[in-house]
C-alpha positions as CSV (number, residue, x, y, z in Angstrom):
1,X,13.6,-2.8,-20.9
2,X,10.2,-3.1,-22.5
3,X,7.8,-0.1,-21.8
4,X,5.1,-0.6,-18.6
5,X,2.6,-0.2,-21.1
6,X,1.7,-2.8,-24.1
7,X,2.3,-1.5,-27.3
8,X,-1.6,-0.5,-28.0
9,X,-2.1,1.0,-24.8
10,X,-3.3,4.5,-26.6
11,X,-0.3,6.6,-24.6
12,X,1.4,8.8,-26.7
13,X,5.1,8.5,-27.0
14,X,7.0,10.1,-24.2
15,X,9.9,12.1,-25.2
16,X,11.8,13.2,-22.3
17,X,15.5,13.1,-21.6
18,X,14.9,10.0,-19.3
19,X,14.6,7.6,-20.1
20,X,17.5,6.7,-22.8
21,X,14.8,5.0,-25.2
22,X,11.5,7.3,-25.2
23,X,8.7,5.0,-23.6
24,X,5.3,5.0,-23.8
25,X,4.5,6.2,-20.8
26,X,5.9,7.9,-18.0
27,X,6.3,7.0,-14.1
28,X,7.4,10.4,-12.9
29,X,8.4,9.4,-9.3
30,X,8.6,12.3,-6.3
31,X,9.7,10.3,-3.3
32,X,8.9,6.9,-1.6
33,X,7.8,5.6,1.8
34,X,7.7,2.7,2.7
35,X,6.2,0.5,0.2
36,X,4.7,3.6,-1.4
37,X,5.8,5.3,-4.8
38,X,4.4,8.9,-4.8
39,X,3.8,10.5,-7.9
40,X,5.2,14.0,-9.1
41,X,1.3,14.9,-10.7
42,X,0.2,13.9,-6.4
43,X,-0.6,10.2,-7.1
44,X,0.7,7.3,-5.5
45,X,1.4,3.5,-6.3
46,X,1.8,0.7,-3.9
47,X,4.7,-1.1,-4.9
48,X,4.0,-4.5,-5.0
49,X,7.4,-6.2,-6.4
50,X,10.1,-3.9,-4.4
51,X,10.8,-2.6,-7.8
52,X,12.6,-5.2,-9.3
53,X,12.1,-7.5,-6.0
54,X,15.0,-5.3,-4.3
55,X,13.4,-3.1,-1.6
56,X,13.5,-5.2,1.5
57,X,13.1,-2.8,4.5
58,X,11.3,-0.4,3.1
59,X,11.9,3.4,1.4
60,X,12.7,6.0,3.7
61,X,14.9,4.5,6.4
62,X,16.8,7.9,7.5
63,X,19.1,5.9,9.8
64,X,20.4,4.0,6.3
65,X,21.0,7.5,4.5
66,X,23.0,8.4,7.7
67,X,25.3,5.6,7.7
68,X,25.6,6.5,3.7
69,X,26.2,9.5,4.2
70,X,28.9,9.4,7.3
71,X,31.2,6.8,5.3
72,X,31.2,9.0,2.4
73,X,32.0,12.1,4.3
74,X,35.1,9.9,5.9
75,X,36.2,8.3,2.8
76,X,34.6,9.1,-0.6
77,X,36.7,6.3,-2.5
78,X,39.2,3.1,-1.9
79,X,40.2,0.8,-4.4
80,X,38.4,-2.7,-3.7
81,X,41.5,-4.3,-2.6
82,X,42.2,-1.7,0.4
83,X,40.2,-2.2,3.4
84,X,38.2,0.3,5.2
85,X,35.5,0.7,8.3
86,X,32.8,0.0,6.5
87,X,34.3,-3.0,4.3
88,X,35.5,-4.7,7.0
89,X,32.3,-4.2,9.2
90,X,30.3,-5.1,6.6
91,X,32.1,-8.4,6.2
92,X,32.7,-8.8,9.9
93,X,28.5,-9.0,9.5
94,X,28.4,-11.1,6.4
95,X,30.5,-13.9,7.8
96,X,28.6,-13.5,11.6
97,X,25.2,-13.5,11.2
98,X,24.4,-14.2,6.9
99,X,26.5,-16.2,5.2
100,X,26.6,-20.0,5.2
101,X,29.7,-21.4,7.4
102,X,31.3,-22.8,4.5
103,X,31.8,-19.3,2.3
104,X,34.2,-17.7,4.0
105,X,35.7,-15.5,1.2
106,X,33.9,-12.3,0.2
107,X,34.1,-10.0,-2.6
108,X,31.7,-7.2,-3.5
109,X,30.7,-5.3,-6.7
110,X,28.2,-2.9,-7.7
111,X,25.7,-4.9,-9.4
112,X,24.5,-8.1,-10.2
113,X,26.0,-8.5,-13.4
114,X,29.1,-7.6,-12.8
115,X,28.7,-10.1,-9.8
116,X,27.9,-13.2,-12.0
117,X,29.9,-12.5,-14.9
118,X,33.0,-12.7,-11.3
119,X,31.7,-15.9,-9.9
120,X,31.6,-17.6,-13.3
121,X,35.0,-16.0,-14.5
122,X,36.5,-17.3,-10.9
123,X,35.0,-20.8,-11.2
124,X,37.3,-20.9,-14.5
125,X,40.3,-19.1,-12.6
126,X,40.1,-21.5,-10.1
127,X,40.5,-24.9,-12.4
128,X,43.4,-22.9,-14.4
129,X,45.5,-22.0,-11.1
130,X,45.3,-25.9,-10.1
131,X,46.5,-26.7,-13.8
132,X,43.4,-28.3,-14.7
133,X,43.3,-26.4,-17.7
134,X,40.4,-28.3,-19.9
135,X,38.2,-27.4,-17.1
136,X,36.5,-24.0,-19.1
137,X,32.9,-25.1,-20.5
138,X,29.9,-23.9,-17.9
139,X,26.6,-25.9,-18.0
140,X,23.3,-23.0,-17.3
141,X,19.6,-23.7,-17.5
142,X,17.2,-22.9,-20.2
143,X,15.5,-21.1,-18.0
144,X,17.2,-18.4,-16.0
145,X,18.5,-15.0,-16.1
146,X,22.2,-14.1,-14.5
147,X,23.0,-10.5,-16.2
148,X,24.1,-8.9,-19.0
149,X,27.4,-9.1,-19.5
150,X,28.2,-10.9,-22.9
151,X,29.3,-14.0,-20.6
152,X,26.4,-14.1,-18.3
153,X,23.8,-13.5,-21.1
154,X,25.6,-16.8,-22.4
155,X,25.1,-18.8,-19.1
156,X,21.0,-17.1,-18.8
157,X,18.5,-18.7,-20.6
158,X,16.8,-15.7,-21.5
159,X,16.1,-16.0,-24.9
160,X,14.3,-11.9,-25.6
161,X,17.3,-10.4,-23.7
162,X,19.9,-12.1,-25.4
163,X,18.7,-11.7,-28.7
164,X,20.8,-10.0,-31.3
165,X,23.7,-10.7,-29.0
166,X,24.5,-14.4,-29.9
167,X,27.5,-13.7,-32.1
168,X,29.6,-11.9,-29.6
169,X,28.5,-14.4,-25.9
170,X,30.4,-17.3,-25.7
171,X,29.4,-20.5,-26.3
172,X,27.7,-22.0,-23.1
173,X,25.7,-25.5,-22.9
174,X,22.2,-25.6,-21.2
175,X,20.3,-28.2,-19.5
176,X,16.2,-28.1,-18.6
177,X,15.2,-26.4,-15.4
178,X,12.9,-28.0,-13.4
179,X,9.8,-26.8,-14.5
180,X,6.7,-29.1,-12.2
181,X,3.6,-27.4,-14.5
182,X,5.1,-27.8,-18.0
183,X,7.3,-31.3,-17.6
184,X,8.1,-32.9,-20.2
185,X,7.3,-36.0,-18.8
186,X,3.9,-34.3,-18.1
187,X,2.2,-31.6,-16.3
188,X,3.2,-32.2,-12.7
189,X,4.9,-35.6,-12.7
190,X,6.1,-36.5,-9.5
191,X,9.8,-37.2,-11.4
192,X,10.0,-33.8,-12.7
193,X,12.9,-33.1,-10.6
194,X,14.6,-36.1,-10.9
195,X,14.7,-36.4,-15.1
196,X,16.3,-32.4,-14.8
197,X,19.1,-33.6,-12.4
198,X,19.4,-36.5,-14.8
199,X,19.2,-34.3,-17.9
200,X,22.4,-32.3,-16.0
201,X,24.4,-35.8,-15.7
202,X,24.0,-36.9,-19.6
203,X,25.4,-33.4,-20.8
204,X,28.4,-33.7,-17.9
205,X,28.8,-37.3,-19.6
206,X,29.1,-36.5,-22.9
207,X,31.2,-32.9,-23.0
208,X,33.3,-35.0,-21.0
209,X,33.8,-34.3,-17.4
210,X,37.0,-33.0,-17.0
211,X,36.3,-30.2,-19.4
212,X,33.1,-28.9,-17.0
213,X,34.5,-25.8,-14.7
214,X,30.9,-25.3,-13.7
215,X,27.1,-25.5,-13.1
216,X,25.2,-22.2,-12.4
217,X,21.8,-21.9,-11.3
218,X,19.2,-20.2,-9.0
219,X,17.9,-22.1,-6.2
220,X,14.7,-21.1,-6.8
221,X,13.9,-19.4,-9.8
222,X,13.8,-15.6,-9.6
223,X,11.4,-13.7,-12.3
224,X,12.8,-15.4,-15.5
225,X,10.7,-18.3,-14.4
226,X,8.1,-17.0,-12.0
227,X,9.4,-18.1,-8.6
228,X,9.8,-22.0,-10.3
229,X,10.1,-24.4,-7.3
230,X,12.8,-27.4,-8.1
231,X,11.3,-29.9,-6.6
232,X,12.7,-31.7,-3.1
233,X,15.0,-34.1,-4.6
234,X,16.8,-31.7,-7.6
235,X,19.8,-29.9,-5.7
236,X,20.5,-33.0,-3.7
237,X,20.8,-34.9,-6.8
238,X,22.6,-32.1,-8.9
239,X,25.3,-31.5,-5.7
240,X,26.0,-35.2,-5.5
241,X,26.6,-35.2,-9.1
242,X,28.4,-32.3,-9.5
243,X,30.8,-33.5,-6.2
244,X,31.3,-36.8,-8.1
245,X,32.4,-34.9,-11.0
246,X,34.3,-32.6,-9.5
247,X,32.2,-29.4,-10.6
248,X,31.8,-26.2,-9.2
249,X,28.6,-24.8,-8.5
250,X,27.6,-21.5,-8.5
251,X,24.5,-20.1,-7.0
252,X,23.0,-16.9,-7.8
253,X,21.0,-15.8,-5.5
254,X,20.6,-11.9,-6.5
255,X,16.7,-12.3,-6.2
256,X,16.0,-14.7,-3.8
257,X,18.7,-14.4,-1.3
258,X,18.8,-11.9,2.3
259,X,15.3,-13.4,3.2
260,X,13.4,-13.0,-0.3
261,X,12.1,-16.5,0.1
262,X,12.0,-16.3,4.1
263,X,15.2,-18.1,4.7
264,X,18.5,-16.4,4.6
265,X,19.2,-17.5,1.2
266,X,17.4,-19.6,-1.0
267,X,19.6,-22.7,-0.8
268,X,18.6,-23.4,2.6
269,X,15.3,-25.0,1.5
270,X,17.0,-27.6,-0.6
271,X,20.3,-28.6,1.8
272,X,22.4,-26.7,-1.2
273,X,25.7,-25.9,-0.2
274,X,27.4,-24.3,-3.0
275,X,31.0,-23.6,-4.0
276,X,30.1,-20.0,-5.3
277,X,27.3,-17.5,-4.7
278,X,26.7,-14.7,-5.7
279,X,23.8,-12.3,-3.9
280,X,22.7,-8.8,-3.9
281,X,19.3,-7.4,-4.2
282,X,18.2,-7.2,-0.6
283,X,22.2,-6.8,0.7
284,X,21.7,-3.2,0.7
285,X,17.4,-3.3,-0.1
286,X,17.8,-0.9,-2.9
287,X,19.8,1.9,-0.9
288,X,23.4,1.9,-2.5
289,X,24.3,-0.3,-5.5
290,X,26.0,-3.6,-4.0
291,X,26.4,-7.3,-4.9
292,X,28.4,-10.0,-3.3
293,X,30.3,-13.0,-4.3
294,X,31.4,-15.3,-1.9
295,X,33.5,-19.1,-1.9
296,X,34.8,-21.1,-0.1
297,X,38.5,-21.2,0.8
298,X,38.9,-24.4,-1.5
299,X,37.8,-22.3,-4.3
300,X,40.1,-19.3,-3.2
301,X,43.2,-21.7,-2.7
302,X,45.0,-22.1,-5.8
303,X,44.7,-18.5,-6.5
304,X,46.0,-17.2,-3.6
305,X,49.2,-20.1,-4.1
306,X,49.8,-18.6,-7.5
307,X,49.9,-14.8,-6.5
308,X,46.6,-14.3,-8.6
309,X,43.8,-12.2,-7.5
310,X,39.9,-11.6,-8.5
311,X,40.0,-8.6,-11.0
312,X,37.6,-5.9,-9.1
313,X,35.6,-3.6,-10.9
314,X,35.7,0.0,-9.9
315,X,33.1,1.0,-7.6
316,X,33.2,-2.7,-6.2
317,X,33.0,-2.4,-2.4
318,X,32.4,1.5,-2.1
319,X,32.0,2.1,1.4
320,X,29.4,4.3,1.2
321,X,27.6,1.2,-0.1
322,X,29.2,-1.0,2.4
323,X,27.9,1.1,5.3
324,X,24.4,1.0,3.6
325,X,24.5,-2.8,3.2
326,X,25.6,-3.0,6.7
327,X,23.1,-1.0,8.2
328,X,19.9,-2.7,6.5
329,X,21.6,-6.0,7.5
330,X,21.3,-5.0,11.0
331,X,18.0,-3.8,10.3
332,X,17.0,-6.5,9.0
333,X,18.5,-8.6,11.9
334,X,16.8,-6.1,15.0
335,X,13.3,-5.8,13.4
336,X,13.7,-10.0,12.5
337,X,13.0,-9.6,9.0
338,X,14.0,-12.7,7.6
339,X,11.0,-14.2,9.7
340,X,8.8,-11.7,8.8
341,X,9.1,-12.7,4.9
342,X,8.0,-16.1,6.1
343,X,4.9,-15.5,7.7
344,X,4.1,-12.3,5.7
345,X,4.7,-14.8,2.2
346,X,2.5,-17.6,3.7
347,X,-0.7,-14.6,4.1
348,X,0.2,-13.3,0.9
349,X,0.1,-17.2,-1.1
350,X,-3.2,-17.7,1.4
351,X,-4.7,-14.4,-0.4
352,X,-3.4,-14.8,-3.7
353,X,-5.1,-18.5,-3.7
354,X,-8.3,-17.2,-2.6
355,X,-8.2,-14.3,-4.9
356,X,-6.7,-16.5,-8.2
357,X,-6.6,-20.0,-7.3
358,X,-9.6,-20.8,-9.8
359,X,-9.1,-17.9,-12.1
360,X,-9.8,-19.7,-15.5
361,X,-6.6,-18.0,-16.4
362,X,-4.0,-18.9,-14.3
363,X,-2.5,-22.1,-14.3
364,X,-0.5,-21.6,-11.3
365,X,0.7,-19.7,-8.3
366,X,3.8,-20.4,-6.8
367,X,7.0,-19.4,-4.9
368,X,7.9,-19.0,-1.0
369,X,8.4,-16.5,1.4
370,X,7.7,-13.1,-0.1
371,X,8.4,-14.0,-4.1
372,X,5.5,-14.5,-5.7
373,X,4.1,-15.1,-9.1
374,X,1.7,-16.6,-11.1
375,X,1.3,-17.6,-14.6
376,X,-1.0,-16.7,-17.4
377,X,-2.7,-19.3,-19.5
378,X,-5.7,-18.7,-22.5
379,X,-6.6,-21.7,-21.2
380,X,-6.0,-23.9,-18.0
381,X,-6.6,-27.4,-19.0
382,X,-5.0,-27.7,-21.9
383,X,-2.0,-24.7,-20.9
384,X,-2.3,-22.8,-23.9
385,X,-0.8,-20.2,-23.8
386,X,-2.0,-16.4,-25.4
387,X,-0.2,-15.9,-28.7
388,X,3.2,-13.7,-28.3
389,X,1.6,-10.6,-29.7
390,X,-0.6,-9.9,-26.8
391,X,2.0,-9.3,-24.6
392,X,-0.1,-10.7,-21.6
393,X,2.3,-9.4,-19.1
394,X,2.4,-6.4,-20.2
395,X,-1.8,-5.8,-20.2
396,X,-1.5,-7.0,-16.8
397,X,1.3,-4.6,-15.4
398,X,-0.1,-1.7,-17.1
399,X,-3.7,-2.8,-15.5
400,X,-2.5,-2.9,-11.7
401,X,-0.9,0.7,-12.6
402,X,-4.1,1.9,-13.5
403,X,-5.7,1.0,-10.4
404,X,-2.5,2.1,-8.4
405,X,-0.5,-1.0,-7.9
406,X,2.8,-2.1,-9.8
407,X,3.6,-5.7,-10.3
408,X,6.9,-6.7,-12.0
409,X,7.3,-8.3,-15.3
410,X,8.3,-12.3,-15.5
411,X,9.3,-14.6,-18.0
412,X,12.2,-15.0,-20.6
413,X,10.6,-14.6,-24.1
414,X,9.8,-18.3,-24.8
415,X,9.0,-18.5,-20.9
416,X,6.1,-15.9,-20.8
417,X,2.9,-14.0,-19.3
418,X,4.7,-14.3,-15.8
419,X,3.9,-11.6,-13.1
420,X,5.8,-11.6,-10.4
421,X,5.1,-9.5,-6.4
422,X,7.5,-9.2,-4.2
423,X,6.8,-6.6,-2.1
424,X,9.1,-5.1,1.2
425,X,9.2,-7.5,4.1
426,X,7.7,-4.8,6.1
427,X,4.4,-5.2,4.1
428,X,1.3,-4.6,6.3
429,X,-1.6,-6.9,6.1
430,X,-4.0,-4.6,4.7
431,X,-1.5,-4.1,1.4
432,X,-1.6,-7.6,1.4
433,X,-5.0,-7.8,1.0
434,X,-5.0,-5.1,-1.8
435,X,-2.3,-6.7,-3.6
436,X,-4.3,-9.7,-4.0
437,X,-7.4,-8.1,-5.2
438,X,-5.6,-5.4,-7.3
439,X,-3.6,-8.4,-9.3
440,X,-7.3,-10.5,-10.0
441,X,-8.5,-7.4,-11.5
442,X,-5.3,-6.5,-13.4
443,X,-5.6,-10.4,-14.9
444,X,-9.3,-9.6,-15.6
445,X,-9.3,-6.6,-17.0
446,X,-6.3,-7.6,-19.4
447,X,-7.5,-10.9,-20.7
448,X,-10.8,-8.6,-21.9
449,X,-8.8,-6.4,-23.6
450,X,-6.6,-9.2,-25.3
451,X,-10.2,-10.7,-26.5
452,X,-11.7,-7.2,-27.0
């Protein structure tokens, strides 16, 4: 991960055991609250993005640590497979009151990489237990981010992470995301949507379909694109294609999903219904390391009728993590949360608009619920964007720090100057307001410096 700071920030190098690549600068963190970050040296910062869009409920939820803490005095370890309390609770939860009727089957990890590079290897599983054995190539986007893991770094389109890596991924074919401001059928065509779902078919088409396991994408773009809406008519188009075709799809909704976007996963603003999806940030808001995957018993079928199973990994469904996950769910459910995201995301768009809306250096603001972002342009007619070596994102980031409020880093290399805020859905009005004003000065104060 890139330092906070851009590279002539004037910080001297930091050379502390943490963390494993001496930054720039330092966030020396005593304890949280809420949607605060207090500072060892006495400081504090509002934390606008939930860290990396994770914290959902808020730091400092003692009934969370306690339900942590009980199912690890119980139990301090099961192998995935077992089941426990808290594993079956937690599902018991998933399946009642979360997940779309159509997933049935759960599986958890520990993170979200390990949770993509499972849905995409079970995708393949799946065509190989019914014998159709060609099925093994996976169609991502060009813009996205999924992981990692050598195999979901492949299926990402993010081109600065996976760098220096491509001679060990596996080969993976991509297709355009649909991308409204920078079309290529121009900026804003009202067939944006259409020409990517159409761009998705013509790859199917010529690999050949009966060699495509599977299509993997975001609902709504998480921070590799800046909160990129798809357009109303792009997952109707890509389901009905992918049915015809017989291809799975995977969702991952490890950013946007448990309310990000003010639905209960992403999908539900577009009528997806997916084969696959995999979600995690906001399952356990930050409190215990845990991701889910979850199918559908057609998916499941042929590898329960061959006697195969879904390797686990480890730590996969610890119950200490399953008893955290469960208890911000119900949080989440008794304080309605989900809700909350909505209405709290509309006033923050309403303040970001006023606050940026004609800034002559942002092109756009987009996203729903409470994911956020805007993009950066040297100039908004034309969409010019500030040359590479400004590192644009990284002025602004270290600009809201300075005035006490972190915003999270966007974009995917070639994708770029993308801030992203995605704050806890228990975000007061007030913070609202000073996340708004706080990111028009960070943009202002960093495109002086870039022309300074």
């Amino acid at each position: 991960m890139r330092s906070l700071l851009p590279s002539d920030s004037g910080f001297a190098m930091h050379d502390s055991p943490w963390p494993f690549v001496p930054a720039r600068v330092s966030i020396d963190l005593s304890h949280a609250e809420g949607r605060t970050l207090y500072l060892r040296n006495g400081g504090s910062i509002l934390d606008a993005s939930g860290g990396a869009i994770v914290s959902n409920v808020g730091h400092g939820r003692k009934e969370v640590a306690d339900a942590c803490a009980a199912a690890m005095v119980s139990m301090s370890y099961a192998v995935p497979p077992f089941s426990t309390p808290e594993r079956l609770r937690l599902v018991e939860r998933l399946r009642r009151a979360w997940l779309p009727p159509h997933l049935t089957r759960v599986w958890l990890a520990s993170g979200g990489s390990e949770a993509g590079d499972a849905a995409i290897k079970l995708a393949i599983q799946h065509f190989q237990a019914k014998g159709e054995t060609r099925r093994v190539k996976i169609i991502g986007r060009e813009i996205s981010y999924h992981g990692t893991t050598a195999l979901t770094l492949a299926v990402g389109g993010h081109v600065a992470r996976k760098a220096g890596f491509e001679s060990v991924m596996p080969h993976v074919l991509h297709v355009p995301t649909p991308y409204a401001l920078r079309s290529p059928l121009g900026r804003n065509h009202p067939d944006f949507d259409i020409a990517a779902a159409k761009a998705l078919e013509e790859t199917i088409l010529r690999e050949g379909p009966e060699t495509i396991a599977a299509f993997v994408g975001e609902p709504l773009n998480g921070s590799s694109g800046g909160a990129i809406e798809p357009g109303p008519r792009y997952w109707p188009m890509v389901q009905e294609i992918c049915r015809r075709h017989g291809i799975l799809i995977v969702s991952d909704e490890v950013m946007v999903g448990y309310g990000r976007t003010g639905k209960r996963f992403a999908a539900e603003h577009y009528g997806l219904e997916p084969d696959i999806m995999f979600a995690g940030k906001g399952l356990a808001g930050g409190y215990a390391p845990i991701v889910g995957v979850f199918a559908t018993d057609a998916v499941v079928a042929p590898l329960a009728a061959k006697g195969e199973a879904l390797m686990f990994y480890t730590y996969g469904a610890h119950p200490g993590a399953c008893a955290a996950a469960d208890k911000v769910l119900e949080i989440m459910e008794r304080e309605d949360l989900v809700a909350r995201s909505a209405t709290k995301g509309d006033a923050l768009g309403a303040r970001l608009e006023a606050a940026l809306g004609q800034h002559p250096n942002v092109a756009e603001i987009r996203g729903r619920g409470l994911l956020r972002a805007i993009e950066i342009v040297k100039d908004r007619e034309t969409l010019e964007r500030f040359p590479v070596e400004t590192g644009m994102t990284g002025r602004v980031v270290a600009a809201g720090l300075k005035e006490g409020v972190f915003f999270y880093s966007g974009g995917t290399g070639e994708i770029r100057d993308i801030v992203c805020v995605g704050p806890a859905f228990t975000v007061e009005d007030g913070e609202l307001d000073r996340i708004a004003e706080t990111l028009r000065v960070a943009v202002d104060k960093a495109v002086a410096s870039a022309k300074g």
